[in-house]
C-alpha positions as CSV (number, residue, x, y, z in Angstrom):
1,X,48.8,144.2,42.4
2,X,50.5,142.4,44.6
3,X,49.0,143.9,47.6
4,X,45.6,143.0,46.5
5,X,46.7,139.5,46.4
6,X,48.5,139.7,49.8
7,X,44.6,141.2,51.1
8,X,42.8,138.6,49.1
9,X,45.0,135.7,50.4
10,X,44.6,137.0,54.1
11,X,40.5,137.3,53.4
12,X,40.5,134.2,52.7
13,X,42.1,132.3,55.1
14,X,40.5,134.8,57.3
15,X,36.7,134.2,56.3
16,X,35.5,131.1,58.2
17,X,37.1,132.9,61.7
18,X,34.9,135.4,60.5
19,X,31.5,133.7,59.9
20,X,32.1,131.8,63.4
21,X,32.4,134.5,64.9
22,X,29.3,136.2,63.3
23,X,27.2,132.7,63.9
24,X,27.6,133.4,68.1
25,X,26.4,136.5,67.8
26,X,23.3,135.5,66.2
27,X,22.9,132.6,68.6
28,X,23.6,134.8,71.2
29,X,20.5,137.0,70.1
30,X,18.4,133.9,69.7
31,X,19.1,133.2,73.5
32,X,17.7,136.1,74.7
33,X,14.9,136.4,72.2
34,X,13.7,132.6,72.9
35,X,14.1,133.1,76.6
36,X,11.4,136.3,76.7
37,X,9.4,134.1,74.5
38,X,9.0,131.0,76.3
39,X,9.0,133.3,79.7
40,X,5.4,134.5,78.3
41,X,4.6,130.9,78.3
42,X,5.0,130.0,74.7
43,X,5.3,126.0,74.2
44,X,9.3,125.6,73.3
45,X,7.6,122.4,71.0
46,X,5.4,124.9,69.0
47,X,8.5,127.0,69.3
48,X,10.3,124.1,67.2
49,X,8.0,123.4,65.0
50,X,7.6,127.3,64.1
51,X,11.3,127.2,64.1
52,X,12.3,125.2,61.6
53,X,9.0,125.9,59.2
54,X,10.3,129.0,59.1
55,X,14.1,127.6,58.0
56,X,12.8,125.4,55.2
57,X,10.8,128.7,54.0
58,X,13.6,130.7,53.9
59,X,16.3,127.6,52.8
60,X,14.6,126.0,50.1
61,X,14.2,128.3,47.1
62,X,17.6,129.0,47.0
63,X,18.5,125.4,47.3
64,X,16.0,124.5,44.6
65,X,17.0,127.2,42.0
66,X,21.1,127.4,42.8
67,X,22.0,123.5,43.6
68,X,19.2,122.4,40.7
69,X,22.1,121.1,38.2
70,X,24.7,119.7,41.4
71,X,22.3,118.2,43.8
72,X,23.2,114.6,44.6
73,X,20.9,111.7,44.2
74,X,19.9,110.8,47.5
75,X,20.1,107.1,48.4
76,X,18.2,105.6,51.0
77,X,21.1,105.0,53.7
78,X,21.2,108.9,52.7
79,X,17.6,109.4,53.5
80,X,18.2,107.8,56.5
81,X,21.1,110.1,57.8
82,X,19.4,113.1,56.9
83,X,16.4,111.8,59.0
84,X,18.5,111.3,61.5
85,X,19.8,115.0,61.2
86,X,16.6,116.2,61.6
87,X,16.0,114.1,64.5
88,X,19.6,114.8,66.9
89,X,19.3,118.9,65.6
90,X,15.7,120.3,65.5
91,X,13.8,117.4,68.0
92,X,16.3,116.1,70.7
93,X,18.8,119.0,70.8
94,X,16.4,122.1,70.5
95,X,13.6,120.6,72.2
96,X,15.7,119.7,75.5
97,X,17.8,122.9,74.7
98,X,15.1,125.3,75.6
99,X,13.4,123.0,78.1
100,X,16.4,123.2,80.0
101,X,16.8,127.5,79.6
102,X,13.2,127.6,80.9
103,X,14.7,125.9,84.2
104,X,17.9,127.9,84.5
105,X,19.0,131.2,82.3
106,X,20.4,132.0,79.0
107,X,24.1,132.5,81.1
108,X,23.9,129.3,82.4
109,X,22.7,127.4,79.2
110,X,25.2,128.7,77.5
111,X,28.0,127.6,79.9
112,X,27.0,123.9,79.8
113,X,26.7,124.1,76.0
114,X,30.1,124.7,76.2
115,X,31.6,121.2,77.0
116,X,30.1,120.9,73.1
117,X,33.8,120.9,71.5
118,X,35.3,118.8,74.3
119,X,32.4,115.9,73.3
120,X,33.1,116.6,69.6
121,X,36.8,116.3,70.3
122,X,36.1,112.6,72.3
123,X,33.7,111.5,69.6
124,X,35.7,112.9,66.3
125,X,38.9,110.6,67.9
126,X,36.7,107.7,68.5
127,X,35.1,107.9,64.9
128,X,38.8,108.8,63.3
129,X,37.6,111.7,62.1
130,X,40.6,113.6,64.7
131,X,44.4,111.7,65.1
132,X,45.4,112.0,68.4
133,X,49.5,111.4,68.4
134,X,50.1,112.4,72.0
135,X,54.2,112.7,71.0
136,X,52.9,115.7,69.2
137,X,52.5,119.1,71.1
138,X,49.7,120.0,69.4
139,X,47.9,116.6,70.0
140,X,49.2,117.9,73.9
141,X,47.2,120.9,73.9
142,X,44.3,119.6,72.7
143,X,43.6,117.4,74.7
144,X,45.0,119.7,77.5
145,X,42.3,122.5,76.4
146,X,39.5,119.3,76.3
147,X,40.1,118.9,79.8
148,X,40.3,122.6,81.0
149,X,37.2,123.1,79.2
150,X,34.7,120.0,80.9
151,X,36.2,121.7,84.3
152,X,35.2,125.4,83.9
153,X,31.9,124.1,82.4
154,X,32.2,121.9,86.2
155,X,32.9,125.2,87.9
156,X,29.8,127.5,86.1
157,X,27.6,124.6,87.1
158,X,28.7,123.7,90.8
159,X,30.1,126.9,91.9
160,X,28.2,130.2,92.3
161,X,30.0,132.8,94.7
162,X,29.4,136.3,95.0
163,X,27.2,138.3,92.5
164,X,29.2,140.4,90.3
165,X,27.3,144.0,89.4
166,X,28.6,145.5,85.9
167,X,28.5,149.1,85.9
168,X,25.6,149.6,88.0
169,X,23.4,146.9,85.9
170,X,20.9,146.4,88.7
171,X,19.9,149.7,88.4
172,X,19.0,149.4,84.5
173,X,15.4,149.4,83.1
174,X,14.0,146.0,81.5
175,X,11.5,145.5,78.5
176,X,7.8,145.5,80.3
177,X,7.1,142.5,79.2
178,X,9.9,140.7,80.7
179,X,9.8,140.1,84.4
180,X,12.8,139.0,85.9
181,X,12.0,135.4,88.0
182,X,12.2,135.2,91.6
183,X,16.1,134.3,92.6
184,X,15.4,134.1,96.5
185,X,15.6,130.4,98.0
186,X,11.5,129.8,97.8
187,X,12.1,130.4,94.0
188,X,15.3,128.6,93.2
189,X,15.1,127.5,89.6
190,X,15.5,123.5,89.3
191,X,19.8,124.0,87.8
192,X,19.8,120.2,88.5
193,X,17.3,119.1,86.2
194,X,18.0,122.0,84.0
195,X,21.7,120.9,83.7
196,X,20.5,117.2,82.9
197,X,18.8,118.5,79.7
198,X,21.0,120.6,78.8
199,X,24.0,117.9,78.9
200,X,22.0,115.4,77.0
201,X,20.7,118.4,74.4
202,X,24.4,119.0,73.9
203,X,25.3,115.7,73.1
204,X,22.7,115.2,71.1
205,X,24.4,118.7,69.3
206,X,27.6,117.2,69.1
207,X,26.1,114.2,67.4
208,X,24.7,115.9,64.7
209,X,27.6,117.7,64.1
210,X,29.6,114.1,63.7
211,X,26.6,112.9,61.4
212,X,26.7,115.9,59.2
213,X,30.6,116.0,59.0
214,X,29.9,112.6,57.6
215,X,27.1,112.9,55.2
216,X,28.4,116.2,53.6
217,X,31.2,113.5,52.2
218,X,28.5,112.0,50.2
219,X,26.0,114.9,49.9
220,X,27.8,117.9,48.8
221,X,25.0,120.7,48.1
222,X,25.1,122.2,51.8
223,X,21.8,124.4,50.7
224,X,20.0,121.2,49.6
225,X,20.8,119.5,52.4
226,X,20.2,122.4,55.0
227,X,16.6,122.0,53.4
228,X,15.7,119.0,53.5
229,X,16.8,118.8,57.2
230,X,15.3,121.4,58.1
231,X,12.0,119.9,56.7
232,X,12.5,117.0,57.9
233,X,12.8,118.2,61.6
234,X,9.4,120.4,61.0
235,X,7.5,117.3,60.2
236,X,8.7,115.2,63.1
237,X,8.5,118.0,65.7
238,X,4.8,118.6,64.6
239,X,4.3,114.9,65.6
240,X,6.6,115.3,69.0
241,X,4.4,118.5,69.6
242,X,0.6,117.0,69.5
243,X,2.1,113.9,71.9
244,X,3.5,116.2,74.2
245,X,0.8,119.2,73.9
246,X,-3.0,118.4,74.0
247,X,-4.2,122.0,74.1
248,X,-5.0,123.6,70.7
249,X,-4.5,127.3,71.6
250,X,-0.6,126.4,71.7
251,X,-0.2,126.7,68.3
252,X,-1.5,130.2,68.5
253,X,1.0,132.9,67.6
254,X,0.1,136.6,66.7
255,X,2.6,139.7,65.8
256,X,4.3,139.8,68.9
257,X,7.7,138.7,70.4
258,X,6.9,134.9,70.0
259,X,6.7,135.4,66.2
260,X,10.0,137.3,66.4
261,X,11.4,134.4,68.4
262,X,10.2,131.8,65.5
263,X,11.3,133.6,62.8
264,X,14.5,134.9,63.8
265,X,15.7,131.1,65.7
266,X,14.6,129.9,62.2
267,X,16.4,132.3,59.9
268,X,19.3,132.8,61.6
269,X,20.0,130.4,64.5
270,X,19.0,126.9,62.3
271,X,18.9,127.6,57.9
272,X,21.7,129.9,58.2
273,X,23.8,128.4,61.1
274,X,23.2,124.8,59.3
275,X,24.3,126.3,56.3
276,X,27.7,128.1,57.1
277,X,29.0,125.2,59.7
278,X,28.6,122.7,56.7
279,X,30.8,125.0,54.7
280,X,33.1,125.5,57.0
281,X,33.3,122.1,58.5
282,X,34.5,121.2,55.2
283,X,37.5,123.1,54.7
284,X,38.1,122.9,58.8
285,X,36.3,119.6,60.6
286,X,33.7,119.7,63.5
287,X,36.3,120.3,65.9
288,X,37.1,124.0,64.7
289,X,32.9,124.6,64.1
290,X,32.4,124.1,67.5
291,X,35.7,125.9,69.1
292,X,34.0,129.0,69.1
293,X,30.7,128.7,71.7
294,X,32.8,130.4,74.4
295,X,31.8,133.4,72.1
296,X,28.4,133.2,72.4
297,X,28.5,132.5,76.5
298,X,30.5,136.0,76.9
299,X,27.8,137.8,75.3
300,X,24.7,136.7,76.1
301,X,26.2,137.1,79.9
302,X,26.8,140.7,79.0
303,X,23.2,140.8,77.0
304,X,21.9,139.1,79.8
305,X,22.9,141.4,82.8
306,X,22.0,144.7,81.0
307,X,18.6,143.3,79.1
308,X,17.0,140.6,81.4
309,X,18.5,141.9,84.8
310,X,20.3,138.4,85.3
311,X,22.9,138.4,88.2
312,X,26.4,137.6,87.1
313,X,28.1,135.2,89.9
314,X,31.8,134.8,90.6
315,X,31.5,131.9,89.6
316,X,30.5,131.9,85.9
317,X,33.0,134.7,85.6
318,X,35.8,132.2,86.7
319,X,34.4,129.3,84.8
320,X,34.2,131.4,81.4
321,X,37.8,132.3,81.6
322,X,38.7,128.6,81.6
323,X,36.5,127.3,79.2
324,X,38.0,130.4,77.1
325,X,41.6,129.2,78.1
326,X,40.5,125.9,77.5
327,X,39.0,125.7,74.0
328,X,40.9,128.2,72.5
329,X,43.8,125.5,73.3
330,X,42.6,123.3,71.5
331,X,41.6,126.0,68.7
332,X,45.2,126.6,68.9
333,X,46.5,122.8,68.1
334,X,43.7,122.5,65.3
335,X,45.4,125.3,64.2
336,X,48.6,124.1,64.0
337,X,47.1,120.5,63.1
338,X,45.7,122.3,59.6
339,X,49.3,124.1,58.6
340,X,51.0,120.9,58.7
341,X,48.5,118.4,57.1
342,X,48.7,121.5,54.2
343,X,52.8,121.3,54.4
344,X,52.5,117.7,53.9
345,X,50.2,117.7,50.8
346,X,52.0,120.5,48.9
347,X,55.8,118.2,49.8
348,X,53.5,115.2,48.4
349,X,52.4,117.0,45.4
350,X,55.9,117.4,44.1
351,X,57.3,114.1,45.0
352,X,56.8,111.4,42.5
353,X,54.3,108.7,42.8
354,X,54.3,105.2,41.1
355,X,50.5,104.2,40.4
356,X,50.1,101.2,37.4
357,X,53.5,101.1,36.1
358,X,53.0,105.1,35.6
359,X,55.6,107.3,36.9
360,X,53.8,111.2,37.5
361,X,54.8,114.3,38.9
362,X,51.7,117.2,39.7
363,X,52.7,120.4,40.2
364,X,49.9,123.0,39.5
365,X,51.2,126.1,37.4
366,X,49.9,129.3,38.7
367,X,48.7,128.7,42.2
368,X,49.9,130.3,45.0
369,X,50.6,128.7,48.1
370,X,48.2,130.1,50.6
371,X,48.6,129.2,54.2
372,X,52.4,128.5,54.3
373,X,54.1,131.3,52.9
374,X,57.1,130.7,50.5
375,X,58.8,133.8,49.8
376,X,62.0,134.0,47.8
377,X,63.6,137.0,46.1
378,X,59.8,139.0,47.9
379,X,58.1,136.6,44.4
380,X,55.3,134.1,45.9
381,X,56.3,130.8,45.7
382,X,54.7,129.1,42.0
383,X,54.1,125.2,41.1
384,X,54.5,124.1,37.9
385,X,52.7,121.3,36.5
386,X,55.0,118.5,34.8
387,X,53.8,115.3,34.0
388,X,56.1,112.5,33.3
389,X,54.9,109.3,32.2
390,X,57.1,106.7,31.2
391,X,56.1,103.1,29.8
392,X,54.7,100.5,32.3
393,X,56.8,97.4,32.6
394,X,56.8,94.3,30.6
């Protein structure tokens, strides 16, 4: 008995490390699905629109028929955030995101994404939503890790090297359909303007996470919410897409790998990533959501050597393993961050407070404590709820 507890505890502190970690894998396969896409020449504003059509499809039942007696009533400053959503996520972010991949490579992409916790460290201080008490080690690290991180994404993007083969990869076969671009001077891919839209696509990322943090506060039914921004951002990409594309047959789209790429960015990469990072950035904050890109740049580089026949550079090798160091760092401090704000409200709940002339004392009966482990005579460590009220003054 009390070995299932011990595993249920441990599941559950364990389960949002776990559907991170999940999340970069299927972001990593959206990178190399979307890059074959748009390589056949597939509009990455039709790819958008298709995108996120398919996310409020798949979303939107379950939000209508689960969250039908909790959804919120949405106010108009509300309206007004989740239009915003839509706008920083599925138009600005996405839109740029793969404008900038068609210039450079999934690798790379991925690489300057990863300065995304170190801007949602910088903005969650400036917005309160992180303390930053530089006495503190973990405050230390942080901001330590922020820094390490902005410089390996300095050294992926300025600093290239020697190509790196792994095990033989040059010698691999590739899908037919993908041909691997020209890497020779006369066909240099345009990394500077790539990296431009990249940076602004990943602020434009961090944003909305900030935003969302904020409007989950008032709008707690993540599915409901997912929806509706998800529908929103269809229905202001569709207007992006006929300014930007003139051409009719864009919106063309058979059985092939540019449905694939629609449905499975849409799916997986925007209703269920939108989903999970609102429930996690609950319990956790923006800042842990976004510690784990590294993740997702270590394996599309593998996927990318061995499927699209990318070359690996020195470079991005020693670059990774500093943004690794560097956010992981900060992981670390969040980390210890969490343990102590949950220290302080357990010593708060049994202290008494003085509200109104109303002395109380809340301890809750029956609750184990989960992340700081109490043990005494091998028994987990119980609360018990007494309330003592004693007459306000006269």
């Amino acid at each position: 008995m009390e070995g299932d507890k011990c595993c249920s505890s441990l599941f559950q502190r364990c389960k949002p490390y776990i559907a991170m970690i999940s999340l970069q894998f299927g972001f990593a396969g959206m990178n190399i699905i979307t890059k074959v896409s748009l390589n056949r020449g597939m509009s990455h504003y039709v790819l958008v629109v298709y995108r996120h059509a398919f996310a409020t499809a798949a979303i939107a039942p379950f939000a209508i028929v689960l969250e039908r007696k909790i959804r919120p009533r949405i106010t108009f400053l509300m309206f007004i955030q989740m239009f915003v959503l839509g706008l920083l996520g599925p138009v600005i972010d996405q839109n740029l995101y793969y404008a900038g991949l068609k210039f450079t490579s999934p690798t790379y992409s991925c690489a300057i994404s990863n300065i995304l916790p170190a801007m949602t460290f910088v903005m969650a201080v400036i917005f309160r939503m992180e303390k930053l008490d530089m006495r503190k080690l973990r405050c230390q690290v942080k901001l330590i890790g922020t820094i390490i991180t902005v410089g390996g994404a300095m050294v992926m993007t300025l600093y290239k090297g020697q190509v790196i083969n792994i095990l033989g990869s040059q010698y691999m076969h590739h899908p037919r359909n993908y041909a691997p671009e020209n890497t020779t001077d006369s066909g240099e891919k345009d990394w500077v303007k790539g990296s431009i839209l990249l940076i602004v696509a990943t602020f434009a990322w961090s944003s909305f996470f900030i935003l969302q943090a904020v409007t989950l506060r008032q709008y707690s039914a993540q599915l409901s919410l997912t929806a509706i921004v998800c529908c929103l951002g269809t229905l202001q990409s569709i207007a992006v897409t006929f300014v930007m594309e003139t051409k009719p047959n864009v919106w063309n789209i058979g059985w092939d790998m540019n449905l694939l790429a629609a449905a499975y960015a849409g799916i997986i990469s925007s209703g269920l990533t939108y989903y999970v990072q609102g429930i996690v950035m609950q319990k956790k904050g923006p800042v842990f959501v976004t510690a784990f890109s590294p993740l997702m740049m270590i394996i599309v580089a593998i996927m990318g050597t061995f499927i699209l026949a990318e070359k690996l550079y020195l470079g991005g090798v020693i670059g990774a393993i500093l943004i690794v160091i560097g956010l992981y760092s900060v992981l670390w401090g969040k980390n210890k961050e969490n343990k102590e704000i949950e220290a302080e409200t357990i010593t708060e709940g049994t202290k008494c407070c003085v509200e109104n002339g109303v002395l109380e004392t809340v301890i809750e009966e029956g609750v184990e404590i989960n992340d700081i482990e109490m043990q005494k005579d091998d028994e987990p460590a119980k609360v018990l709820r007494v309330t003592i009220i004693s007459a306000p003054k006269v």
